[in-house]
PDB file of N, CA, C and O in Angstrom:
ATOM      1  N   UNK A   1     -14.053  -7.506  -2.439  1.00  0.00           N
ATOM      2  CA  UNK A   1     -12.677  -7.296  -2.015  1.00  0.00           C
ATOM      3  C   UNK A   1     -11.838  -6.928  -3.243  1.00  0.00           C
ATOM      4  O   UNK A   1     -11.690  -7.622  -4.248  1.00  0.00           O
ATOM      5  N   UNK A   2     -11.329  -5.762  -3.003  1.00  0.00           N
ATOM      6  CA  UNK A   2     -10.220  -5.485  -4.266  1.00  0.00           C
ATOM      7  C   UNK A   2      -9.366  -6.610  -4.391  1.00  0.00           C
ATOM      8  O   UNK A   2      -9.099  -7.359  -3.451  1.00  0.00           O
ATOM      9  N   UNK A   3      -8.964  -6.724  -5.476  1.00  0.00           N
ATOM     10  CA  UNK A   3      -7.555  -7.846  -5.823  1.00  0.00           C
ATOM     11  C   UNK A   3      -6.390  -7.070  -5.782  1.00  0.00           C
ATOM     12  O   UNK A   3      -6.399  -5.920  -6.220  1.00  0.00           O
ATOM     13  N   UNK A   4      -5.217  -7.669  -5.218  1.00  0.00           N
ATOM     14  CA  UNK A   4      -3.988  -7.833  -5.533  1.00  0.00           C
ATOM     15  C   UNK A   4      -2.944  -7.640  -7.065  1.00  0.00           C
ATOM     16  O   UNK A   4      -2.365  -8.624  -7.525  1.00  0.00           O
ATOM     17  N   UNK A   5      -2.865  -6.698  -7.513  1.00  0.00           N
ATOM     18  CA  UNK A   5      -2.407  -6.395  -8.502  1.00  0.00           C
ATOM     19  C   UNK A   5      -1.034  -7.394  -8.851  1.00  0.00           C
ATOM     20  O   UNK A   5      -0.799  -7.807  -9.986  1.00  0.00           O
ATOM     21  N   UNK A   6      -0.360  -7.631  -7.897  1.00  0.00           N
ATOM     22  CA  UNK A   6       0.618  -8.726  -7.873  1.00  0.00           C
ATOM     23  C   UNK A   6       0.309  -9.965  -7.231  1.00  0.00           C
ATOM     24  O   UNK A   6       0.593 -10.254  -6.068  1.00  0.00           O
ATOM     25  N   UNK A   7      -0.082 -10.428  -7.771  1.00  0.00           N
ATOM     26  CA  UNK A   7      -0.547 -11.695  -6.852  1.00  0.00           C
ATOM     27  C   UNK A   7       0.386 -13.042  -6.495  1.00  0.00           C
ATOM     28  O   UNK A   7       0.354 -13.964  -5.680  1.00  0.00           O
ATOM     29  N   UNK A   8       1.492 -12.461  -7.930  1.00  0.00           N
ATOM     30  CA  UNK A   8       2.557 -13.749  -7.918  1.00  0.00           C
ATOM     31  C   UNK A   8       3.285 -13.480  -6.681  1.00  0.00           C
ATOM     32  O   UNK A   8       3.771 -14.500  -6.192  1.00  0.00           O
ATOM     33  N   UNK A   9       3.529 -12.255  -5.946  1.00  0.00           N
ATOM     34  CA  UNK A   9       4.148 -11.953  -4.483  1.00  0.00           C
ATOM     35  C   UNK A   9       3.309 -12.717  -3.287  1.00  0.00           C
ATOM     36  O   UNK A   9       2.654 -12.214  -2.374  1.00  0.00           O
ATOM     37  N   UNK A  10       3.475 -13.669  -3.505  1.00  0.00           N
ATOM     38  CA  UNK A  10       2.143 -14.902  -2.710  1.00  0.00           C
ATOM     39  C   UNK A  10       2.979 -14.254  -1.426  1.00  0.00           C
ATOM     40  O   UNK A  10       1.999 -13.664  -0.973  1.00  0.00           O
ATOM     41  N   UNK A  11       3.822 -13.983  -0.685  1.00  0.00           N
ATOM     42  CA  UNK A  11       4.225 -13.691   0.779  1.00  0.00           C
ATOM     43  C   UNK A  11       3.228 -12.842   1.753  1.00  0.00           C
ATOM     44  O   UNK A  11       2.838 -13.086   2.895  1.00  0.00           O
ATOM     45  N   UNK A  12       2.934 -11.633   0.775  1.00  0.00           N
ATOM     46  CA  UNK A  12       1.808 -10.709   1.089  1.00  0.00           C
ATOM     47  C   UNK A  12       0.855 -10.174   0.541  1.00  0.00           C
ATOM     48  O   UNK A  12       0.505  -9.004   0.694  1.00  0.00           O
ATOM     49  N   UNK A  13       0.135 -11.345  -0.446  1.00  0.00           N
ATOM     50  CA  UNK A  13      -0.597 -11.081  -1.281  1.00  0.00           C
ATOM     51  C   UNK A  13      -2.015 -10.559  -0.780  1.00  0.00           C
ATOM     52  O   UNK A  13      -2.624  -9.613  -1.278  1.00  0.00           O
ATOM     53  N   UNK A  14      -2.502 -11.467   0.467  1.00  0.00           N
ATOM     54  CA  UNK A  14      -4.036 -11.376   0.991  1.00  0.00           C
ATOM     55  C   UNK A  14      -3.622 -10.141   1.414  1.00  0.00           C
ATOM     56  O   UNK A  14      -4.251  -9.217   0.899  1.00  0.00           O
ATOM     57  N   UNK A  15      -2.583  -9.768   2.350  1.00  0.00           N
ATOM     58  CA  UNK A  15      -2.540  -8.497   3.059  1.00  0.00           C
ATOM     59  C   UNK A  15      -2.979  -7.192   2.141  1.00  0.00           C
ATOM     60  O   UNK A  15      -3.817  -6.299   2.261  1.00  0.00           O
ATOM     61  N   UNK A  16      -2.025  -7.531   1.208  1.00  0.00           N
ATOM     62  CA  UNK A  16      -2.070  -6.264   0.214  1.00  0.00           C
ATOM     63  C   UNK A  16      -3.804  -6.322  -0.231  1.00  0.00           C
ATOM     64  O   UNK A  16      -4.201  -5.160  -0.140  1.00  0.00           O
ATOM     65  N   UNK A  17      -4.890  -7.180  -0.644  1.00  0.00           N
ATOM     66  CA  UNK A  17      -6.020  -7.354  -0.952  1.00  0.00           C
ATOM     67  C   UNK A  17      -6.813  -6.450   0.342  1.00  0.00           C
ATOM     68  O   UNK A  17      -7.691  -5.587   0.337  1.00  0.00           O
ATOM     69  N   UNK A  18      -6.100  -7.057   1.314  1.00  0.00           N
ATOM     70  CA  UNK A  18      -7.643  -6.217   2.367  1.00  0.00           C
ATOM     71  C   UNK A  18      -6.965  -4.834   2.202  1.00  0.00           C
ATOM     72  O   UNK A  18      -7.794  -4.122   1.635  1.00  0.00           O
ATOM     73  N   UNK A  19      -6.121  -4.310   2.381  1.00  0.00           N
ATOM     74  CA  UNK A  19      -5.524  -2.798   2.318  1.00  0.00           C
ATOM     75  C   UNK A  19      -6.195  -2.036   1.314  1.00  0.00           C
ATOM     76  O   UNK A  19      -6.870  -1.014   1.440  1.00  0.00           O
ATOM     77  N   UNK A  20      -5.817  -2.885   0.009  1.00  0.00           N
ATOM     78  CA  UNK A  20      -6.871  -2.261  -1.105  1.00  0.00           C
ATOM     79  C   UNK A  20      -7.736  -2.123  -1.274  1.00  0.00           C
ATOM     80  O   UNK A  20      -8.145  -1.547  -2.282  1.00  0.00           O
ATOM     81  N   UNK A  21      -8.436  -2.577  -0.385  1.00  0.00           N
ATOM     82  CA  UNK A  21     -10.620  -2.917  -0.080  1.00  0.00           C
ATOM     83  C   UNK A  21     -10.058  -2.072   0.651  1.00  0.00           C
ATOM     84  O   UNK A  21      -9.335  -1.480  -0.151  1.00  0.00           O
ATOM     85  N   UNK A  22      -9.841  -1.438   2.020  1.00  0.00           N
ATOM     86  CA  UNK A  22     -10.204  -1.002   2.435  1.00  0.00           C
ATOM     87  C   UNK A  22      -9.802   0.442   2.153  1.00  0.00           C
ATOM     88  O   UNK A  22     -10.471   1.436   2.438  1.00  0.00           O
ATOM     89  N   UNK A  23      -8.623   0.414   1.556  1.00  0.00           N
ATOM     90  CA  UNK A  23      -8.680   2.134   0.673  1.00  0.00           C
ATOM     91  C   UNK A  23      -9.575   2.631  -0.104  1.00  0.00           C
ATOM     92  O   UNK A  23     -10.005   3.780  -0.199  1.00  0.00           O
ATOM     93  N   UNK A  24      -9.934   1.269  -0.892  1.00  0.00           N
ATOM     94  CA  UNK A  24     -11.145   1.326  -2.299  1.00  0.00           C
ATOM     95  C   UNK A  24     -12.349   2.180  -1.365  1.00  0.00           C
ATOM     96  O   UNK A  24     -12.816   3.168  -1.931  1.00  0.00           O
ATOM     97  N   UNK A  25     -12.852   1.878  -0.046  1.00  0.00           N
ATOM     98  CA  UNK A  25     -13.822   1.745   0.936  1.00  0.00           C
ATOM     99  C   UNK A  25     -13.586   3.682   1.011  1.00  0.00           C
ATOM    100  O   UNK A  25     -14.392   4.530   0.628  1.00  0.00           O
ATOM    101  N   UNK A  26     -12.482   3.858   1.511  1.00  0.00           N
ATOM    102  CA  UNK A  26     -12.088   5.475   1.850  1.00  0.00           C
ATOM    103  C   UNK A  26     -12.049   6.055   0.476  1.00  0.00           C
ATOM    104  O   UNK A  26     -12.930   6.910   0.387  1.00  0.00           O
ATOM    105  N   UNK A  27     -11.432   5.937  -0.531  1.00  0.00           N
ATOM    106  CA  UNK A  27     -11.191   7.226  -1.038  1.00  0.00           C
ATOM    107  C   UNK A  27     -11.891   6.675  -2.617  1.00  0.00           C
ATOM    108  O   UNK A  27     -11.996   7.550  -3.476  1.00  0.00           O
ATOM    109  N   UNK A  28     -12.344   5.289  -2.963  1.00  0.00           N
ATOM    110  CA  UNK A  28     -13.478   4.708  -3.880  1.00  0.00           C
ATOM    111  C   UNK A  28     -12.624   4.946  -5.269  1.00  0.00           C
ATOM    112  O   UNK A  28     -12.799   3.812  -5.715  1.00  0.00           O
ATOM    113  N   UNK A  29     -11.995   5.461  -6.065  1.00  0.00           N
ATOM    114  CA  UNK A  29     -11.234   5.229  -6.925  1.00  0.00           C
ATOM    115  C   UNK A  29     -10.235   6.609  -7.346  1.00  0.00           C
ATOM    116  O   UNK A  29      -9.841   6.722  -8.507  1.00  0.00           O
ATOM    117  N   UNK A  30     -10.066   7.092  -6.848  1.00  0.00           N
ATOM    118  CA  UNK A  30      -9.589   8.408  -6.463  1.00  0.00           C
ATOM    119  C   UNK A  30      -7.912   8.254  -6.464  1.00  0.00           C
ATOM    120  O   UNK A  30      -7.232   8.376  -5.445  1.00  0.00           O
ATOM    121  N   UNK A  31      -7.444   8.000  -7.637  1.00  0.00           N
ATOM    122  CA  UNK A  31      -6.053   8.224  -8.372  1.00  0.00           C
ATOM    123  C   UNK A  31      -5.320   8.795  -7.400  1.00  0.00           C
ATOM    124  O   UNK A  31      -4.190   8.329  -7.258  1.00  0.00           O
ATOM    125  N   UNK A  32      -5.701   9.821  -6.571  1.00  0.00           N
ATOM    126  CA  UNK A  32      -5.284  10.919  -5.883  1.00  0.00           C
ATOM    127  C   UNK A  32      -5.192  10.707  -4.512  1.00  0.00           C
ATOM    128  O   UNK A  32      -4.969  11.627  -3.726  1.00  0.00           O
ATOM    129  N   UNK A  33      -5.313   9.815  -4.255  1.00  0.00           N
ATOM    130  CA  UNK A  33      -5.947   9.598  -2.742  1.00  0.00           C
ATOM    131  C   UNK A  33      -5.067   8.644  -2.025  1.00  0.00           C
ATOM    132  O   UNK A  33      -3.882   8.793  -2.322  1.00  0.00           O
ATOM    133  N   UNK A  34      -5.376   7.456  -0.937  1.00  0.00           N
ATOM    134  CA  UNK A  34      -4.740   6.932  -0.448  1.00  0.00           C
ATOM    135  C   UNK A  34      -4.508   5.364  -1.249  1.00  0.00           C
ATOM    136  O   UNK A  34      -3.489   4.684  -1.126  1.00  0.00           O
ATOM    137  N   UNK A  35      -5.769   4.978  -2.122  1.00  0.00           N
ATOM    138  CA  UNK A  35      -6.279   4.144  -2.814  1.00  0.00           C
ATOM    139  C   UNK A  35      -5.284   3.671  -4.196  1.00  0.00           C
ATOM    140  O   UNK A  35      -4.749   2.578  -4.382  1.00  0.00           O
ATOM    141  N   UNK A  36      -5.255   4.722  -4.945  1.00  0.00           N
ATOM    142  CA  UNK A  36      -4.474   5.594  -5.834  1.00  0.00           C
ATOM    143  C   UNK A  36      -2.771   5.064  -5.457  1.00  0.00           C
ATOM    144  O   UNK A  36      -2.234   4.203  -6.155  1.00  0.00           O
ATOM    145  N   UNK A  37      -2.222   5.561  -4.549  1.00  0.00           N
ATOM    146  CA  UNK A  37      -0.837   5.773  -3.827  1.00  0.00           C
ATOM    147  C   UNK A  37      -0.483   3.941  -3.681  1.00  0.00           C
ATOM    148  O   UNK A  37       0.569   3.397  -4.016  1.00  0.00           O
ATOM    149  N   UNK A  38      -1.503   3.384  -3.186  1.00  0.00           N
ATOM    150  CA  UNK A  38      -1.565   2.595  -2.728  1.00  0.00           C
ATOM    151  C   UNK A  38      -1.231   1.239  -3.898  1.00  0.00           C
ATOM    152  O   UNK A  38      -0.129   0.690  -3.901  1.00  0.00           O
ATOM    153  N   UNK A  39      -2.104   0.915  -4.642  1.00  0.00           N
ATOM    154  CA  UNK A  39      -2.308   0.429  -5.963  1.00  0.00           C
ATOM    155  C   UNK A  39      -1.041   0.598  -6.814  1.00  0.00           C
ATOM    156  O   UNK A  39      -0.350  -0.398  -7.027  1.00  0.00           O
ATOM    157  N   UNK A  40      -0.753   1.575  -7.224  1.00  0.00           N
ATOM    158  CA  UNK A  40       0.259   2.190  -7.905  1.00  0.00           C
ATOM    159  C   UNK A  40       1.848   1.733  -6.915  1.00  0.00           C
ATOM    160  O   UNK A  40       2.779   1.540  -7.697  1.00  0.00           O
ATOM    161  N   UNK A  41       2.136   1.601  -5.852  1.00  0.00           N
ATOM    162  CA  UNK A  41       3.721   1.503  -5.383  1.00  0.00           C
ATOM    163  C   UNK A  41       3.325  -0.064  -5.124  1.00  0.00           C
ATOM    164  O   UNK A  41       4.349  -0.744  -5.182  1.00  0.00           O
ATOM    165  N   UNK A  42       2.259  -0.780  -4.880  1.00  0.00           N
ATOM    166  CA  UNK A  42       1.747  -2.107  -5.181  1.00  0.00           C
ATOM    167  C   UNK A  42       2.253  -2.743  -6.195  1.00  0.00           C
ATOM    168  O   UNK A  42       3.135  -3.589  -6.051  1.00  0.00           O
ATOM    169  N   UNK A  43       1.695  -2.372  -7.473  1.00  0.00           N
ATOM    170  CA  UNK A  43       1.796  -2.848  -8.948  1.00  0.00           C
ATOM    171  C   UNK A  43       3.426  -2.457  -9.402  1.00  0.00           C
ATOM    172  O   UNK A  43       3.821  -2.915 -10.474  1.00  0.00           O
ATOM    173  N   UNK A  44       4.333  -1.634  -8.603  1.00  0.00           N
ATOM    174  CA  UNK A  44       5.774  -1.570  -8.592  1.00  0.00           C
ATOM    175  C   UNK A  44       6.451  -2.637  -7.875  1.00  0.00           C
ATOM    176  O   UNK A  44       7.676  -2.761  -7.877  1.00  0.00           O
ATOM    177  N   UNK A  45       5.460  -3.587  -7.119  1.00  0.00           N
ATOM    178  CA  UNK A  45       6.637  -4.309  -5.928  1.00  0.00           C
ATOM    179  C   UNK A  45       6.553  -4.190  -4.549  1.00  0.00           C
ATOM    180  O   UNK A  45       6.574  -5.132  -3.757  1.00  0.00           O
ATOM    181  N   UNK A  46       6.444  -2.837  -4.239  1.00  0.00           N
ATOM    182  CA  UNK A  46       6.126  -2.969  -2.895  1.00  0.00           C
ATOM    183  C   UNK A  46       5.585  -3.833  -2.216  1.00  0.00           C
ATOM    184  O   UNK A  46       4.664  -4.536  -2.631  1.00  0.00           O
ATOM    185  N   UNK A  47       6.332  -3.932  -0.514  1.00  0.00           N
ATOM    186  CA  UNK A  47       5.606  -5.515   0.356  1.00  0.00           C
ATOM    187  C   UNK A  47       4.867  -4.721   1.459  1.00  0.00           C
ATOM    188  O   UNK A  47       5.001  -3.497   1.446  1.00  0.00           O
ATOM    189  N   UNK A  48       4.038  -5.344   2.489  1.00  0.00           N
ATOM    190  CA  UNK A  48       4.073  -4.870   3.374  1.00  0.00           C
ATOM    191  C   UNK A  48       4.032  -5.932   4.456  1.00  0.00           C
ATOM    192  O   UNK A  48       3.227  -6.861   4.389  1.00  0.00           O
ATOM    193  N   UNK A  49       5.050  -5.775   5.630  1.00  0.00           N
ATOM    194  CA  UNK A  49       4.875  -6.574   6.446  1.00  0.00           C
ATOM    195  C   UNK A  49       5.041  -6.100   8.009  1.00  0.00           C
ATOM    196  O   UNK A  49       5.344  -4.986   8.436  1.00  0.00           O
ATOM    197  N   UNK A  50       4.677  -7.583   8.884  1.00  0.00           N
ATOM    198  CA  UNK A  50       4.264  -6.816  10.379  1.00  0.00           C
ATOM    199  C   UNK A  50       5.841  -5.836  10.817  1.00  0.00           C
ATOM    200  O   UNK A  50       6.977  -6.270  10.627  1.00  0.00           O
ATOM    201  N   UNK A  51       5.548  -4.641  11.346  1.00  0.00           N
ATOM    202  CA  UNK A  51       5.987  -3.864  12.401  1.00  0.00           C
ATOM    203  C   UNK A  51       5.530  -3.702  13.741  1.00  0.00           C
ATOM    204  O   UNK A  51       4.820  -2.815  14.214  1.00  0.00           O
ATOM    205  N   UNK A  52       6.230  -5.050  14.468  1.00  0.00           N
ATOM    206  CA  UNK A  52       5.798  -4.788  16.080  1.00  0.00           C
ATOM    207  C   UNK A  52       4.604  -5.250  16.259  1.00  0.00           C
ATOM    208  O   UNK A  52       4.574  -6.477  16.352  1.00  0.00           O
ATOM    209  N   UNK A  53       3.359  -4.590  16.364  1.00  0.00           N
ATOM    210  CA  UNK A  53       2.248  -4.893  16.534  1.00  0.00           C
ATOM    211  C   UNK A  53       1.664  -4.002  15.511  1.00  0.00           C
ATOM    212  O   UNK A  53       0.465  -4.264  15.416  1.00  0.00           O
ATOM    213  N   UNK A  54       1.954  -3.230  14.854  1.00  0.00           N
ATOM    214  CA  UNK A  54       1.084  -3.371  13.377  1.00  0.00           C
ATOM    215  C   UNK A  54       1.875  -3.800  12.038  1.00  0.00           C
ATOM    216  O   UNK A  54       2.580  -4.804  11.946  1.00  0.00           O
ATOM    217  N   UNK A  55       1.614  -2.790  10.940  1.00  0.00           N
ATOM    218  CA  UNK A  55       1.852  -3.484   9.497  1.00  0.00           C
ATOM    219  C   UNK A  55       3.163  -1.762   9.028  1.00  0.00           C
ATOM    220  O   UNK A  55       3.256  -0.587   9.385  1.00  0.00           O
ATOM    221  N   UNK A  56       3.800  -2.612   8.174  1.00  0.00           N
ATOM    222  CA  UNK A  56       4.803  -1.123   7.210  1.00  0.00           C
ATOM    223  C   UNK A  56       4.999  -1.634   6.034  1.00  0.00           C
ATOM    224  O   UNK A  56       5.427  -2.772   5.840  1.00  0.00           O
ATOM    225  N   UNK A  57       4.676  -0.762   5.112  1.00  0.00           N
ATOM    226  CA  UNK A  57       5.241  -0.565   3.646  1.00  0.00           C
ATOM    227  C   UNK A  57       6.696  -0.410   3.384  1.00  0.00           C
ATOM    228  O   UNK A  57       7.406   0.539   3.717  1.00  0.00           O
ATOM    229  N   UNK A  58       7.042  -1.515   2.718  1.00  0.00           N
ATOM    230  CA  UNK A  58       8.209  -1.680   2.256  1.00  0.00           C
ATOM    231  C   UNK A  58       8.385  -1.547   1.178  1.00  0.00           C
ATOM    232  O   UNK A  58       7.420  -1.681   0.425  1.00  0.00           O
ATOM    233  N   UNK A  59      10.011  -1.147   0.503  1.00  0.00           N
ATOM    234  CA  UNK A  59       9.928  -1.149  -0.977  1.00  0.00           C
ATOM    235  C   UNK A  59      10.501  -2.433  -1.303  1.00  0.00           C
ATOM    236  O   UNK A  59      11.216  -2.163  -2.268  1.00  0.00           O
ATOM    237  N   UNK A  60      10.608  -3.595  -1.088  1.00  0.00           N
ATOM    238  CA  UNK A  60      10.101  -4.593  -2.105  1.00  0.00           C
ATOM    239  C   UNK A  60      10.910  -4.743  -3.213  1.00  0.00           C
ATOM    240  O   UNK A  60      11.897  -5.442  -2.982  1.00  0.00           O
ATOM    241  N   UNK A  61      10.810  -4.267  -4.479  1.00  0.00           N
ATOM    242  CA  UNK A  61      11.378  -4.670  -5.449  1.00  0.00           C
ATOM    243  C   UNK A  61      11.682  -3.292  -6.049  1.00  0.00           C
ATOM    244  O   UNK A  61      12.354  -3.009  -7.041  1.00  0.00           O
ATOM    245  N   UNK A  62      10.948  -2.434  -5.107  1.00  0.00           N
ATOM    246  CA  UNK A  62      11.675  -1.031  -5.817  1.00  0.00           C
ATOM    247  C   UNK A  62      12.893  -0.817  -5.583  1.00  0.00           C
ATOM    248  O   UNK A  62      13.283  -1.139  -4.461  1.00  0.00           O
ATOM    249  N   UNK A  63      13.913  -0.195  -6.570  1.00  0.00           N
ATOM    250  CA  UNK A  63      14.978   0.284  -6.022  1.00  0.00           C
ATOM    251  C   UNK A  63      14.732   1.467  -4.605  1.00  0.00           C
ATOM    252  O   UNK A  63      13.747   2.023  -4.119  1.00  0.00           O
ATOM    253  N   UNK A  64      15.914   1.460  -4.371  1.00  0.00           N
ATOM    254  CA  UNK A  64      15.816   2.223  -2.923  1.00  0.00           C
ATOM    255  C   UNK A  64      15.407   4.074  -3.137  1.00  0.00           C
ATOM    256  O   UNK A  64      14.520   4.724  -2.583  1.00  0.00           O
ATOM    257  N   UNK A  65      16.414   4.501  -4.117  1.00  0.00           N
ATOM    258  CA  UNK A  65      16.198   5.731  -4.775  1.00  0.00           C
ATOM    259  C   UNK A  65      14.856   6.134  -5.499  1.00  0.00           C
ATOM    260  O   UNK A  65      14.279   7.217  -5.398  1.00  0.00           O
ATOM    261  N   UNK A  66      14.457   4.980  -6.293  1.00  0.00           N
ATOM    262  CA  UNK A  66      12.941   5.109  -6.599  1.00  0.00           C
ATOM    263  C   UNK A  66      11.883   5.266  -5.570  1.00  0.00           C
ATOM    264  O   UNK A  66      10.990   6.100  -5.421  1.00  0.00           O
ATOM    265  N   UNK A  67      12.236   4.249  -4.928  1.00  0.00           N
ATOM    266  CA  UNK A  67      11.067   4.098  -3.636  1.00  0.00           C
ATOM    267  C   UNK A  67      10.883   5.691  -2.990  1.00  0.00           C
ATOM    268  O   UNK A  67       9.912   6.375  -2.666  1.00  0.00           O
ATOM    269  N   UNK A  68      12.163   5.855  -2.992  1.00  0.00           N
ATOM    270  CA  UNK A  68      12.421   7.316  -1.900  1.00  0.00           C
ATOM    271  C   UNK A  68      11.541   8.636  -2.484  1.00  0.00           C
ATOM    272  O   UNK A  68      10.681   9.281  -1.883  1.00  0.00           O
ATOM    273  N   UNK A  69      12.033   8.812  -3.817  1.00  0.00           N
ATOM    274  CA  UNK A  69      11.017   9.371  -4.843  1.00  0.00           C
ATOM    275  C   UNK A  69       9.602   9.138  -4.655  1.00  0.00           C
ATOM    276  O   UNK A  69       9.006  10.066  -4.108  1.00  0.00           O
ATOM    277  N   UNK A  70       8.965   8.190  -4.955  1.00  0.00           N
ATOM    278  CA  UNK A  70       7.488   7.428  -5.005  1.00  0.00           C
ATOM    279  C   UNK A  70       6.909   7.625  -3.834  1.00  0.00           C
ATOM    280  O   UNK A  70       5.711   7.909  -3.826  1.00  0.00           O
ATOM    281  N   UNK A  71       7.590   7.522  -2.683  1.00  0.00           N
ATOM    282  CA  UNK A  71       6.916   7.889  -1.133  1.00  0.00           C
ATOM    283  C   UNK A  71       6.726   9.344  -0.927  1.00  0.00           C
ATOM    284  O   UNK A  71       5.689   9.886  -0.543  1.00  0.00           O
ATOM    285  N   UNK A  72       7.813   9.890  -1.216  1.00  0.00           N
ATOM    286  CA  UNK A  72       7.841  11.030  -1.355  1.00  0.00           C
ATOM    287  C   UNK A  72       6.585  12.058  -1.881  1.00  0.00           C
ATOM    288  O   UNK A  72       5.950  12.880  -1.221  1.00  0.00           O
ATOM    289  N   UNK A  73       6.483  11.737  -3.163  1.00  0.00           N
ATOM    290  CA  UNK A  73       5.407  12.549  -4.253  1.00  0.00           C
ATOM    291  C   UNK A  73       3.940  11.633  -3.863  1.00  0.00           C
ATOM    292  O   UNK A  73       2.797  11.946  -4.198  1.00  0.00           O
ATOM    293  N   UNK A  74       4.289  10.625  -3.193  1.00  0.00           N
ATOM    294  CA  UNK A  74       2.650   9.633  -3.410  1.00  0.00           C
ATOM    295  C   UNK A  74       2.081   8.886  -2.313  1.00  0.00           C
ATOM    296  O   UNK A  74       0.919   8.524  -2.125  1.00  0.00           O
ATOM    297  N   UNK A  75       3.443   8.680  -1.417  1.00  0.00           N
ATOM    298  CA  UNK A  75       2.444   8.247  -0.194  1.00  0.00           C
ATOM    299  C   UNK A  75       2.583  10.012   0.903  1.00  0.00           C
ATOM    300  O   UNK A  75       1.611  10.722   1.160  1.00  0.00           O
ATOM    301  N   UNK A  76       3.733  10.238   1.247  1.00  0.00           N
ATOM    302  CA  UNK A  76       3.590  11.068   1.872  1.00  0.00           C
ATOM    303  C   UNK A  76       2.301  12.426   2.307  1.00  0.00           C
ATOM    304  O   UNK A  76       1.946  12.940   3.368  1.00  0.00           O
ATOM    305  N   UNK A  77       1.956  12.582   1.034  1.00  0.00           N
ATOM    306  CA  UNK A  77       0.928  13.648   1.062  1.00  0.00           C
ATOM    307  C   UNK A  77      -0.289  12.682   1.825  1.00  0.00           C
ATOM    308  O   UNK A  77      -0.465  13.265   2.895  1.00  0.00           O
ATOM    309  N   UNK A  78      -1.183  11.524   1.790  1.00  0.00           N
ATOM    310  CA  UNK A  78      -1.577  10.574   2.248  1.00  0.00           C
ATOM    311  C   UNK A  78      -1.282   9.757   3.347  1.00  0.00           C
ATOM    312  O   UNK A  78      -1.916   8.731   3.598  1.00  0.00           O
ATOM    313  N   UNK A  79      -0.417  10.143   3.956  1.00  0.00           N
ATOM    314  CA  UNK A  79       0.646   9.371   5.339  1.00  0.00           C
ATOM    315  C   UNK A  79      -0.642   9.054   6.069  1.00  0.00           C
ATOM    316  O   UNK A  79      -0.973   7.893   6.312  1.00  0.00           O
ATOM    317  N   UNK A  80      -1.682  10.575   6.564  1.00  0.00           N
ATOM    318  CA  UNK A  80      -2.418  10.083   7.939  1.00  0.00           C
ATOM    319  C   UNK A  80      -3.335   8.956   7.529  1.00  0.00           C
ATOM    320  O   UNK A  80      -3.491   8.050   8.347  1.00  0.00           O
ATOM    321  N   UNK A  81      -3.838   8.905   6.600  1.00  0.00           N
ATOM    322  CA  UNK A  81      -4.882   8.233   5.706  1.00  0.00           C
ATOM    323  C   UNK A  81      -4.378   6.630   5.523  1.00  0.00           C
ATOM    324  O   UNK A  81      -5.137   5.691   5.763  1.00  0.00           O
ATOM    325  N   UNK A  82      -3.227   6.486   5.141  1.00  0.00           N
ATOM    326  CA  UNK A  82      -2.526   4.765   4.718  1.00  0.00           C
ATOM    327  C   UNK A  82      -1.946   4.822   6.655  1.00  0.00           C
ATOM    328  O   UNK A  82      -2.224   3.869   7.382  1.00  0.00           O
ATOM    329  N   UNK A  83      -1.597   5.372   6.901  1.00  0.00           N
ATOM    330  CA  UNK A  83      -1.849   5.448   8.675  1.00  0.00           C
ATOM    331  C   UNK A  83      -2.868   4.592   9.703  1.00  0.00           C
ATOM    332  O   UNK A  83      -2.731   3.711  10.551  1.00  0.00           O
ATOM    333  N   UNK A  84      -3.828   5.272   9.200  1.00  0.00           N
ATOM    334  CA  UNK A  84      -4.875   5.099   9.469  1.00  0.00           C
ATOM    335  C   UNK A  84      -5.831   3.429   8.921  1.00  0.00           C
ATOM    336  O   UNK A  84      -6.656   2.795   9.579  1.00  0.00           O
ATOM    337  N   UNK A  85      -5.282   3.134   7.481  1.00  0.00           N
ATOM    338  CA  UNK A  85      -5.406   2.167   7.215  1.00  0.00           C
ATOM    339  C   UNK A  85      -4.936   0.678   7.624  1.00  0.00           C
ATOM    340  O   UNK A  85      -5.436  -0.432   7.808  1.00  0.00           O
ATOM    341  N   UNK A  86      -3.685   1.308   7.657  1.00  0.00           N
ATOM    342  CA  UNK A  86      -2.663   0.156   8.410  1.00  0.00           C
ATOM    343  C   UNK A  86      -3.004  -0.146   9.792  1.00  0.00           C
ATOM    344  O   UNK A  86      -2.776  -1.238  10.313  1.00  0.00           O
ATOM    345  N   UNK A  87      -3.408   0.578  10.223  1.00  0.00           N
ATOM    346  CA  UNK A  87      -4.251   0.559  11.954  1.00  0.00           C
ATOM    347  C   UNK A  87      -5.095  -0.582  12.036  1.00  0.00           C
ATOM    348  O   UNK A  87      -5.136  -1.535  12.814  1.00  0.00           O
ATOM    349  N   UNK A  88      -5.839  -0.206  10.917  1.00  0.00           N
ATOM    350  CA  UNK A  88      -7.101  -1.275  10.232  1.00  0.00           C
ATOM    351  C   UNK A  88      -6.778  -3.019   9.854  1.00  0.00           C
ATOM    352  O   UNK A  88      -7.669  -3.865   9.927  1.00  0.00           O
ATOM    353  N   UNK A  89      -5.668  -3.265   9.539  1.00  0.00           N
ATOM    354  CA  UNK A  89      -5.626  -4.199   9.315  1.00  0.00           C
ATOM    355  C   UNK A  89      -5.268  -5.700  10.414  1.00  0.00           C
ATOM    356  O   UNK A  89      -4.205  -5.688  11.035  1.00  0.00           O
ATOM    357  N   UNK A  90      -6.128  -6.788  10.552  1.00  0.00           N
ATOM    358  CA  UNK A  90      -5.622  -7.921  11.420  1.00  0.00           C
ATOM    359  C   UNK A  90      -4.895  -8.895  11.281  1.00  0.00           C
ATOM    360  O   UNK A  90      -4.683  -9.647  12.231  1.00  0.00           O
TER     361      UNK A  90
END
């Protein structure tokens, strides 16, 4: 199981762990990928918590303008993929 790059964010720490296993699983270390995107707005702060009946990425401790930026250039291109992940999670 990947670790939690923030772990002191004990609120959503396990969550963030299986997300990262299971990106690690899709795109295996790939900077570029969903894994990559993922890790990286992680190790900034980002939370993720339930939406409804699944999960959403929040910005957390990012400023709002940053975040907007960072989604932008790093999750967006990756949307169907962390999509798809978030589907994944129980």
């Amino acid at each position: 199981m990947a670790l939690d790059p923030r772990p002191e964010l004990v609120s959503d720490s396990e969550t963030w762990a299986k997300l990262l296993t299971l990106a690690y699983a899709l795109d295996e270390s790939d900077m570029d990928g969903a894994y990559g995107a993922l890790l990286g707005i992680r190790c900034l702060g980002a939370q993720i918590a339930r939406n409804g009946a699944g999960w959403a990425i929040q910005r957390g401790e990012i400023p709002e303008d940053e975040y907007q930026a960072i989604r932008t250039k790093y999750l967006l291109p990756v949307r169907d993929r962390i999509t798809g992940l978030l589907g994944r999670l129980q």
